[in-house]
N, C-alpha and C positions, 0 to 999 in steps of 0.2 A: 727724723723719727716719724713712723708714721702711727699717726694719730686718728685720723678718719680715712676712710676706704678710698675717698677722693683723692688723699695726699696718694697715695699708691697708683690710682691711675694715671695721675698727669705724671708723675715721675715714671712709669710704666713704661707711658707713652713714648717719652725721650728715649729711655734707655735702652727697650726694644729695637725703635729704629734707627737709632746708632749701632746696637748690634748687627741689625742687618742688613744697613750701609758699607758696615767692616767685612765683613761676610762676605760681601757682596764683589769686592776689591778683591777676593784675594785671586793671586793666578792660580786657574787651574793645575799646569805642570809644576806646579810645588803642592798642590794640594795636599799629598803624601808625605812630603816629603819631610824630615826631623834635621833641623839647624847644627842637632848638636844632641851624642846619644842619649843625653838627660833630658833631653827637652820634648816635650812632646809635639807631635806634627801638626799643622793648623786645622786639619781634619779631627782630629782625634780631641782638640780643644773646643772645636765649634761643636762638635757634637757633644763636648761634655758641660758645655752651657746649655745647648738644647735640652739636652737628655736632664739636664737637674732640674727646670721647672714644673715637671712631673714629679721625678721623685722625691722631691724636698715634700710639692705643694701632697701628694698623696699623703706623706705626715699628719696633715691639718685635716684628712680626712677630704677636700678636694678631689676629686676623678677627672684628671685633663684628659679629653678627646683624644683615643689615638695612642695615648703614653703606655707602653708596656717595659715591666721590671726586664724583659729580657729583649729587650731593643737592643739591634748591637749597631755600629758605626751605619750612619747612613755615606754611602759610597761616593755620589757622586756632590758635588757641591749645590746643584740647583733642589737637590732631593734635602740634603741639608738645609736649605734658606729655605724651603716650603716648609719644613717639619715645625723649625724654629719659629716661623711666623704662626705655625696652627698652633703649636703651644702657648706663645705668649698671647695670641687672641682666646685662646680655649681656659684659659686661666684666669682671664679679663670675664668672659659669660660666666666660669663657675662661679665667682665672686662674687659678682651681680647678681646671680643665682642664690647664693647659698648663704653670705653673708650680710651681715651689717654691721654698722660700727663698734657697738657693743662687742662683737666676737673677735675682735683683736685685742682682748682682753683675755682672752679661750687662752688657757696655756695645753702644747700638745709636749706629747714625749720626740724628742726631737736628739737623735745620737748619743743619748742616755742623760741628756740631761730634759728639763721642761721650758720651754718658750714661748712667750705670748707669739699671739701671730703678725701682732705689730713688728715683733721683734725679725722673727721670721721671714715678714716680707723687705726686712729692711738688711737682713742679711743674705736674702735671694737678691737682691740691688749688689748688693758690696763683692758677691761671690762672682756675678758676671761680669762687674767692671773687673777685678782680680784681674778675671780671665780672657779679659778683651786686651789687657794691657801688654802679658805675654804673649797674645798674640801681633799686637803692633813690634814687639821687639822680632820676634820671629821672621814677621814680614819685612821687617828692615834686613836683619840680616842672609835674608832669601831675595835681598835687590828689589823689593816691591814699595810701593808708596801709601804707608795707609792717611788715612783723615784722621786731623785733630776734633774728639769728641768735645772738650771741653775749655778750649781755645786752640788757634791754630796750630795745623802740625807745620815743618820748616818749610816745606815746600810751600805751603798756602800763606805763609809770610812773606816767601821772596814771591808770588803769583799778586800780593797785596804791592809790593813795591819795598819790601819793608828786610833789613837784616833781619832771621833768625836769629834766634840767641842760641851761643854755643851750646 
């Protein structure tokens, strides 16, 4: 839960660059590419992490550097991992900027319903891991090897000396 503005940075901080660590792995020539026709492509998912920390955080009244309602797919992946990084740093300034502890108490109109912004920044956390996760499934199934965020992936078990677990 985040409770002071502090807990949101250092948790921020992690999550950001584990995004775009993962990001950063993916192959290019799959960059496009969809595993499977329901699934959307690693492109079309990184950008839609990108692209929601604008538009969530414009809810709370926030103006992230850069963010426009009619952004559409950034094309190529290094144009992706720039965007991704100005937003989650441009997000970090407005905050700094604009709030204080008190205002994660603020409830905004948030997809028709009202949410503190505690709430909100703690569901901008949950929404990107979500969406980091299908993308490591993706990337498995597209022959690539992503990194364990939150303990090792299998490869970084057997590189430890160590079985993977099934």
């Amino acid at each position: 839960m985040i409770r002071q503005l502090e807990d949101f940075y250092t948790e921020w901080a992690y999550e950001s660059d584990s995004t775009l660590k993962l990001f950063a792995l993916i192959d290019e020539k799959h960059f496009h590419e969809q595993a499977h026709e329901r699934v959307r492509s690693l492109s079309r998912l990184a950008f839609h992490i990108t692209h929601t920390i604008g538009e969530m955080m414009a809810r709370t009244g926030l103006k992230i550097e850069g963010f426009s309602e009619e952004d559409d797919l950034y094309w190529t992946k290094k144009e992706l991992i720039d965007a991704y990084k100005h937003f989650a740093d441009s997000l970090v300034e407005q905050m700094k900027k604009n709030w204080k502890d008190a205002d994660l108490e603020t409830k905004d109109n948030m997809y028709g319903e009202e949410w503190k912004r505690g709430t909100t920044l703690s569901v901008l956390l949950r929404h990107q891991t979500h969406h980091r996760g299908e993308m490591v499934v993706v990337m498995r199934l597209l022959g690539m090897t992503p990194i364990g965020m939150y303990g090792p992936a299998a490869e970084e078990w057997s590189a430890m000396g160590m079985q993977p677990m099934p």
